[in-house]
Each structure stands twice: as structure tokens, then as C-alpha cells.
ZADO-1210 file (C-alpha; in nm, 4 decimals, padded with zeros to 6 digits):
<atoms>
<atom x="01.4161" y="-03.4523" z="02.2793" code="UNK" pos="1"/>
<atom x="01.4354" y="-03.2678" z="01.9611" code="UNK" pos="2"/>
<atom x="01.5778" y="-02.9435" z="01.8681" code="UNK" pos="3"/>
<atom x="01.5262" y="-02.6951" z="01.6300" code="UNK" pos="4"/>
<atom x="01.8716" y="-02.6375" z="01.4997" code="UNK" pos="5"/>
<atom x="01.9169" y="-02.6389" z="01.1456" code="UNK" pos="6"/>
<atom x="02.1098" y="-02.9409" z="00.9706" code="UNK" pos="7"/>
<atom x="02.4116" y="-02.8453" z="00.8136" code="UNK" pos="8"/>
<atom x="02.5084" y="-03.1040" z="00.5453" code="UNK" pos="9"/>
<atom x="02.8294" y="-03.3262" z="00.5461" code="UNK" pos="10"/>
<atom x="03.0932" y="-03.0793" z="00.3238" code="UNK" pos="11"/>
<atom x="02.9453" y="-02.7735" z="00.5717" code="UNK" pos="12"/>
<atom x="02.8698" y="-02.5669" z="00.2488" code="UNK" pos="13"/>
<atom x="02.6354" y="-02.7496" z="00.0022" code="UNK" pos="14"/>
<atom x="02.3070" y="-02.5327" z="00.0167" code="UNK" pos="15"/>
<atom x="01.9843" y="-02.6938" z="-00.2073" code="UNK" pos="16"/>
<atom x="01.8351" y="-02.4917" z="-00.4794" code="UNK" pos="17"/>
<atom x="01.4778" y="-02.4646" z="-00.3109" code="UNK" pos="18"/>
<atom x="01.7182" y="-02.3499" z="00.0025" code="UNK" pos="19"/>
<atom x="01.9012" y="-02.1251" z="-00.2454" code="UNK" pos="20"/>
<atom x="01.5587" y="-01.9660" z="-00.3937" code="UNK" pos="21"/>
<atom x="01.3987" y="-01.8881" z="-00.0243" code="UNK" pos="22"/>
<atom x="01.7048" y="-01.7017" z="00.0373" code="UNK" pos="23"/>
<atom x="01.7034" y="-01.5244" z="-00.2128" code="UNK" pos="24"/>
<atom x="01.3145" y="-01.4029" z="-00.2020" code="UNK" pos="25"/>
<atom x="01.3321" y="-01.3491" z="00.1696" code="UNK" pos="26"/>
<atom x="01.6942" y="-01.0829" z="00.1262" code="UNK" pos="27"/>
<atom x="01.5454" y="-00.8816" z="-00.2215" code="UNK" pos="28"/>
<atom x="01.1922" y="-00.8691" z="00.0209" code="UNK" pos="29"/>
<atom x="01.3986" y="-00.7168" z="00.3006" code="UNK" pos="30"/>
<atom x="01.6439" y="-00.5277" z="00.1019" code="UNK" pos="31"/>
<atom x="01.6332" y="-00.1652" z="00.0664" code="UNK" pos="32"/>
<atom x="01.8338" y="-00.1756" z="-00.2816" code="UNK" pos="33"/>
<atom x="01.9668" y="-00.3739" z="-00.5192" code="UNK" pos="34"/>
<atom x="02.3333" y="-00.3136" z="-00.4080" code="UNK" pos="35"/>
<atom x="02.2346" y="-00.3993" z="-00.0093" code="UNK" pos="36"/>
<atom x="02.0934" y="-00.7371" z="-00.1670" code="UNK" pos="37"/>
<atom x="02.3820" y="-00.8082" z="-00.3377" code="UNK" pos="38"/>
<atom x="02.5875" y="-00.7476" z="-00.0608" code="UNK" pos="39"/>
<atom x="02.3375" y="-00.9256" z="00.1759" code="UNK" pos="40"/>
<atom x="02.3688" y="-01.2193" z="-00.0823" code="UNK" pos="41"/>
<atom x="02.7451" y="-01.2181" z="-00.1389" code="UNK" pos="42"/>
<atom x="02.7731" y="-01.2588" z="00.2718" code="UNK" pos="43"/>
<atom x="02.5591" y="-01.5889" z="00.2496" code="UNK" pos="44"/>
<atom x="02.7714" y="-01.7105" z="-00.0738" code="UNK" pos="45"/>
<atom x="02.4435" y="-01.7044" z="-00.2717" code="UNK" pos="46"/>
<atom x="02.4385" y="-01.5697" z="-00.6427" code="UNK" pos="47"/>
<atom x="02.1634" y="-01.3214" z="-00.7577" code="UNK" pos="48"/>
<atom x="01.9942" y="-01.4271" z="-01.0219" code="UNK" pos="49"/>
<atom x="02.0311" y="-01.1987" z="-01.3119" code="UNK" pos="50"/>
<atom x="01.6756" y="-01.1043" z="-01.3035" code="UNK" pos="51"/>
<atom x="01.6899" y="-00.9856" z="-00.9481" code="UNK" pos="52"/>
<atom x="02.0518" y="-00.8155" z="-00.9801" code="UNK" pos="53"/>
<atom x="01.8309" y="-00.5228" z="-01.2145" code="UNK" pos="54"/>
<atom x="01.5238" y="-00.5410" z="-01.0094" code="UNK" pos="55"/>
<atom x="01.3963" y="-00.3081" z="-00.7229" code="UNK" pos="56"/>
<atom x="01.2905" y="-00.5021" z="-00.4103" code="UNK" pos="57"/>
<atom x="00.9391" y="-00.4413" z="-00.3447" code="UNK" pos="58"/>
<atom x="00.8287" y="-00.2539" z="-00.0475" code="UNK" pos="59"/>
<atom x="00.4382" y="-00.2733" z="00.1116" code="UNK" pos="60"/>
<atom x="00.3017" y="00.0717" z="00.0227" code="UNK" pos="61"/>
<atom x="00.0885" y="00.2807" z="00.2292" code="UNK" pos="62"/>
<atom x="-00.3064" y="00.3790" z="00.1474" code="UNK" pos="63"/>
<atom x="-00.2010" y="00.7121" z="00.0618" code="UNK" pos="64"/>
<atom x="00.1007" y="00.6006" z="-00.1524" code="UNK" pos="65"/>
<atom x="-00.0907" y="00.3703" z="-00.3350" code="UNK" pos="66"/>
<atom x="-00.3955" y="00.5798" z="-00.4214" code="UNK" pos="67"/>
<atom x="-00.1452" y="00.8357" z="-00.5833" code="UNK" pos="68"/>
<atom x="00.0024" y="00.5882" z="-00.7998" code="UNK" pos="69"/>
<atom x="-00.3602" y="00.5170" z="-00.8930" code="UNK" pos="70"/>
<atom x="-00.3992" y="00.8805" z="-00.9520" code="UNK" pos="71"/>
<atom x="-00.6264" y="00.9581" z="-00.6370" code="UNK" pos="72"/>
<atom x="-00.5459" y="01.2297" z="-00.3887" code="UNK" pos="73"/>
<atom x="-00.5188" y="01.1438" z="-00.0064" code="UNK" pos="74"/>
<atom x="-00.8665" y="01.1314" z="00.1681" code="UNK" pos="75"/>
<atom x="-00.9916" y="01.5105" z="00.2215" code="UNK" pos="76"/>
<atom x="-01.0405" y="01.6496" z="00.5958" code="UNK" pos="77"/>
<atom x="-01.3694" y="01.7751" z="00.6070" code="UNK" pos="78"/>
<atom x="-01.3670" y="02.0918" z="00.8535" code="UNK" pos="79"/>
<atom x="-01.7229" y="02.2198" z="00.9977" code="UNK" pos="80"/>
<atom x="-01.9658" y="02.4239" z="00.7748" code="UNK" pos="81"/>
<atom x="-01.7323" y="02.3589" z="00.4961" code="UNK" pos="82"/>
<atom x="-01.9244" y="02.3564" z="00.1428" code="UNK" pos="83"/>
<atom x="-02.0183" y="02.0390" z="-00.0335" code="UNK" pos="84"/>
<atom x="-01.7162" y="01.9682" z="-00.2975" code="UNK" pos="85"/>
<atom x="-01.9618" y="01.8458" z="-00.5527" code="UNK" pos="86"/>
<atom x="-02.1631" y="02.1415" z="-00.6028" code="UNK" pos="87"/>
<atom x="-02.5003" y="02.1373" z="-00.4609" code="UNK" pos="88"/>
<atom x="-02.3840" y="02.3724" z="-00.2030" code="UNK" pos="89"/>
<atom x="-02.4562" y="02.2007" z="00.1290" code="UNK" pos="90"/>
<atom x="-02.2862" y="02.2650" z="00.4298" code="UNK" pos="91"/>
<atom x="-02.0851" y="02.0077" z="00.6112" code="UNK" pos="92"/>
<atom x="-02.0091" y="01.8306" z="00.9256" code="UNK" pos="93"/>
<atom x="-01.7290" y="01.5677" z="00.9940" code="UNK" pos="94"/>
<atom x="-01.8466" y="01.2283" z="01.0169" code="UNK" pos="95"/>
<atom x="-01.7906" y="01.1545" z="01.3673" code="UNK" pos="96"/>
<atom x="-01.9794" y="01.4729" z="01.4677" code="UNK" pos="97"/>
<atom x="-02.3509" y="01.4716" z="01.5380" code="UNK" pos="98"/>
<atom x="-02.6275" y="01.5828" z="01.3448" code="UNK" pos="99"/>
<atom x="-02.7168" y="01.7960" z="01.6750" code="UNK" pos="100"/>
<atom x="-02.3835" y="01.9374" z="01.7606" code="UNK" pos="101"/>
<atom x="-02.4498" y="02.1013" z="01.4328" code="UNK" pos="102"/>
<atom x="-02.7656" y="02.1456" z="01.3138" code="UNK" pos="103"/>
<atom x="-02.8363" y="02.2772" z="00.8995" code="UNK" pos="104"/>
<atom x="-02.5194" y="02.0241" z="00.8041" code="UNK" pos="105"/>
<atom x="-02.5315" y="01.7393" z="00.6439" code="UNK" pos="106"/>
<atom x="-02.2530" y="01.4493" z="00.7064" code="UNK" pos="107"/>
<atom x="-01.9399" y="01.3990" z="00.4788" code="UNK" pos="108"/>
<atom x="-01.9307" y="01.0723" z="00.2817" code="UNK" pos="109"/>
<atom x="-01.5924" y="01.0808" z="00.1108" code="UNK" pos="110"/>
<atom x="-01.3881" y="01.3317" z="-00.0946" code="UNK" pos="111"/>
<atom x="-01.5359" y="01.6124" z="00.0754" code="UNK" pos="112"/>
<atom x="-01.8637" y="01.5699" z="-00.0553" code="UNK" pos="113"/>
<atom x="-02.2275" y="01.5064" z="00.0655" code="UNK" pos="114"/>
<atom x="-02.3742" y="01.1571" z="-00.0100" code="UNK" pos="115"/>
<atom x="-02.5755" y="01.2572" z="-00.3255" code="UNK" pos="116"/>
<atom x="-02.2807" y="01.4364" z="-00.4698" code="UNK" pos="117"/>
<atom x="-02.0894" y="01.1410" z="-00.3839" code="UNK" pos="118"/>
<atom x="-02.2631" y="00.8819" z="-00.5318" code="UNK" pos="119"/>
<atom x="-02.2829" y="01.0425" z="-00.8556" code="UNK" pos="120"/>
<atom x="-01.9297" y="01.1123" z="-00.9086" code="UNK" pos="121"/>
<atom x="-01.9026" y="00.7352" z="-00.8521" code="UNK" pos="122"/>
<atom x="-02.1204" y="00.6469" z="-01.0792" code="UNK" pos="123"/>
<atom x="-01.9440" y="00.8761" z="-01.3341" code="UNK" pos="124"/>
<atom x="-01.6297" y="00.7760" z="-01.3047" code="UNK" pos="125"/>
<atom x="-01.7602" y="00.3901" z="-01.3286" code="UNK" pos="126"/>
<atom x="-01.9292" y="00.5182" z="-01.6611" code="UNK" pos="127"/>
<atom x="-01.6067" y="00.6596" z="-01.7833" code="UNK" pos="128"/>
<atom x="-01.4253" y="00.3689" z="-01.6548" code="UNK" pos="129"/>
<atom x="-01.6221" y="00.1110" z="-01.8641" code="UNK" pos="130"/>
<atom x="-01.5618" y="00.0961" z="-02.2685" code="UNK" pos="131"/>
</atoms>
């Protein structure tokens, strides 16, 4: 039977460069900062490369994180009988709530606004967006 041990070469410390260059993506990926990847690498006897000694590990950002660096604002809670944020006035409802739990409301689409309102601020900021 086989097992799933790693094999250690001959001399005990001889690591391949493809070996070398996992290492080093998987530490800067679960480092926290440069220094604590340094250190993580100096325990395995790996050197940075000089690229990654300067570089911040990247971290998976959150919806909310990434829409600001985007330069959008978190996702609005819409509260009952609040007023259409795009101007036509409208009252609304949240959008799990029924159209008969509150009757003269319309549902939110996004941003805080109706659908109509929404739509065309979408289609505005496409026509900005394009040259």
C-alpha cells in the first residue's frame, strides 16, 4: 500500500524551484504582512523574491469593501413608506414585503429607489460611463 507522505530528497534539504515558487505563493496568500511572510519564509529556509519582499499579500475582499473601492456606497436599507431616492416621490416597501401588507407602495429595486427611477440612473451612469 501507498502512502501519502511527502519524499524528502537524498541531502534532506534540496527543495525544487517549482517546490520553491508554490511555497512561496501559498505563505504571501496566507500572510497578513510582509514581515509575517518573511518570517513565515525564513522558518522554511525559502528566500522572498524581491518583488514579494515590497508587496502586500492580497486578501479576498468583501461586497461592501469592494464596491467602495469602486466608489459605490453599501446597498441602502429600504424602511416602510420611505420616499423613492430618485425623485418621483413614491412611497416604498422592502422587497420581501407584500404588495398587500402595504398597500399605495411600490417595491424597492436597488439604491433605495423604485424600478423606473432605477433603471434610469443605470442607464445614465452607462451613458456617462461610455466615451
Amino acid at each position: 500500500m501507498g502512502t501519502n507522505r511527502p519524499v524528502i530528497p537524498a541531502d534532506g534539504l534540496t527543495v525544487h524551484h517549482e517546490q520553491e515558487e508554490a511555497a512561496r505563493r501559498v505563505v504571501a496568500g496566507n500572510s497578513s504582512s510582509a514581515a509575517e511572510a518573511a518570517e513565515f519564509m525564513a522558518m522554511l529556509g525559502i528566500t522572498p523574491d524581491k518583488a514579494e519582499v515590497h508587496s502586500r499579500p492580497t486578501s479576498p475582499l468583501s461586497k461592501n469593501q469592494a464596491a467602495a473601492l469602486r466608489g459605490r456606497t453599501k446597498a441602502k436599507t429600504v424602511r416602510l413608506n420611505e420616499p423613492c431616492a430618485g425623485g418621483c416621490g413614491q412611497l416604498l416597501r422592502p422587497y420581501k414585503m407584500r404588495a398587500a401588507e402595504a398597500p399605495g407602495t411600490v417595491g424597492a429595486t436597488g439604491r433605495g429607489m423604485c424600478s423606473g427611477c432605477y433603471r434610469k440612473a443605470r442607464a445614465d451612469e452607462a451613458q456617462e460611463a461610455a466615451p
